[in-house]
Legacy VTK file of the C-alpha trace (Angstrom):
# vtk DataFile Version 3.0
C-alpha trace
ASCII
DATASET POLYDATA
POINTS 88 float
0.000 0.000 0.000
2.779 2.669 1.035
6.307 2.503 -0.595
8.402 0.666 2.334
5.596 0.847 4.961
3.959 -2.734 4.524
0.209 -2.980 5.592
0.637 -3.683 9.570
3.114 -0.908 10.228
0.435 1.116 8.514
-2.564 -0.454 10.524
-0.520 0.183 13.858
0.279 3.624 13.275
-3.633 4.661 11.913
-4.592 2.388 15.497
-2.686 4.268 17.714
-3.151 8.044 16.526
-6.928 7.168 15.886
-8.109 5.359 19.048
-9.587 2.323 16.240
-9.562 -1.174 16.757
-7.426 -3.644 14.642
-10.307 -4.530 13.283
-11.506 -1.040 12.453
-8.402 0.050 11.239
-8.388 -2.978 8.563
-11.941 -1.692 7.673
-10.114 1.751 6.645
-7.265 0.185 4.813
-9.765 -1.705 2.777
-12.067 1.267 1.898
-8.704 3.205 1.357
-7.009 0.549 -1.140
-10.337 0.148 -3.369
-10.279 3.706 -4.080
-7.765 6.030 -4.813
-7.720 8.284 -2.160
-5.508 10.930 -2.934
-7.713 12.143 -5.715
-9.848 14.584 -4.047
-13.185 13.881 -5.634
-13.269 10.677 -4.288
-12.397 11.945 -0.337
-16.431 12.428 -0.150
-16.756 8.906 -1.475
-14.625 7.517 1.592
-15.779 9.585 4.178
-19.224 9.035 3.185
-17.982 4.945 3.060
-16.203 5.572 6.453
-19.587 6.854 7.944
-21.657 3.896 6.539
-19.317 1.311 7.741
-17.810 2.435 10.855
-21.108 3.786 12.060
-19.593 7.063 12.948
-19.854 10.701 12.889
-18.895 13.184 9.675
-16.272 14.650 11.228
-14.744 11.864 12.952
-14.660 9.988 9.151
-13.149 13.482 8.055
-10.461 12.988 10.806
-9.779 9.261 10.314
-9.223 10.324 6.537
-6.664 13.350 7.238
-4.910 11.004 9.440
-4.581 8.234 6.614
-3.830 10.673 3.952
-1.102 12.628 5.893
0.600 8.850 7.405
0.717 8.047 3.848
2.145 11.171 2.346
4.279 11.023 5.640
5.917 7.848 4.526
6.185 8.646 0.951
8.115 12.648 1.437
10.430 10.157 3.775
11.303 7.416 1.225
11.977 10.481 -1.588
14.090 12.242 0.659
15.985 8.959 2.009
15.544 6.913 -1.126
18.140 4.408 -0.244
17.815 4.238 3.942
16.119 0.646 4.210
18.233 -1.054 1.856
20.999 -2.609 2.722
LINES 1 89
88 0 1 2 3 4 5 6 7 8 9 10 11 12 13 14 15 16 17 18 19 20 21 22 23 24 25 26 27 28 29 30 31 32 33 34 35 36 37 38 39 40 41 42 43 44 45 46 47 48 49 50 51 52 53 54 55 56 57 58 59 60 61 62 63 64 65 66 67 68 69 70 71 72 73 74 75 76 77 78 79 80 81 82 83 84 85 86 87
């Protein structure tokens, strides 16, 4: 899903800075890998998917989103800047 970050690091890290469950947190990554999130006309599609699935609020889909998108781009400034640190 992210270049370098496999799936679990990425499932711990949405976990832990969005109070969700494993479970929940899977739920996100599977909404966020069948669409292509960083395209902004489908953020309403995700939140709105977010809302229906997690049973939450607007703005705590809107949150869980930010925090996804900005992990992600996070991860990816990182690897351009340090294109060679994990390999070895």
């Amino acid at each position: 899903m992210v270049i370098e970050m496999n799936k679990k690091e990425f499932l711990n890290e949405l976990s832990h800075k969005t109070n969700l469950t494993e479970s929940e947190a899977i739920l996100v990554n599977d909404i966020l890998e069948k669409n292509f999130f960083i395209s902004k006309k489908n953020k309403d599609k995700i939140i709105s998917e977010l809302v229906i699935k997690l049973d939450i609020s607007l703005d705590k889909a809107s949150e869980i989103y930010d925090i996804s998108k900005n992990i992600i781009s996070n991860e990816i400034v990182d690897k351009l800047k340090h294109p060679f640190k994990n390999q070895c």
